[in-house]
C-alpha positions, 0 to 999 in steps of 0.5 A, a space after each residue: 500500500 506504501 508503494 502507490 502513494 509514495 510514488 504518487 506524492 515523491 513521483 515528479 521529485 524522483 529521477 527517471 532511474 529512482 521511479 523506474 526502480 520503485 515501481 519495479 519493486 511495488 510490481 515485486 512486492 503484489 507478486 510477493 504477496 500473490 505468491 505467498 496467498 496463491 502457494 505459502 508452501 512454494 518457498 522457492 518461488 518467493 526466495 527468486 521474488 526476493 532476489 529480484 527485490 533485492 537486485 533492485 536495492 533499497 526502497 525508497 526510506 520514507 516507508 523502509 521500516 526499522 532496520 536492525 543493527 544498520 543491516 537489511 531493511 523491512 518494508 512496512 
């Protein structure tokens, strides 16, 4: 839910590069989702969504939750 609003409130501040990879990882993150809903027990497939996630870096701050002891990050 974080994803469309922050991208609809950040989205003209955003470089072409910033937006381009957020809305990569908000596609990433339903298709997380679906998968856990569709398939809970298909853990490979949500270890390969979780990598792609992760090959496109960290999201935006604003809605990153707590990180703890400065490694890894958790969207909220």
């Amino acid at each position: 839910a974080e994803f469309p609003r922050y991208l609809a409130t950040h989205g003209e501040s955003l470089s072409e590069e910033e937006r381009t990879r957020y809305t990569e990882q908000q596609r990433l993150v339903a298709q997380i989702l679906e998968a856990y809903e569709q398939a809970p027990d298909d853990t490979d497939r949500v270890a390969t969504l979780m990598q792609k996630m992760q090959a496109c870096g960290p999201p935006p701050p604003e809605i990153a939750g707590p990180v703890a002891d400065g490694v890894g990050c958790c969207i909220s």
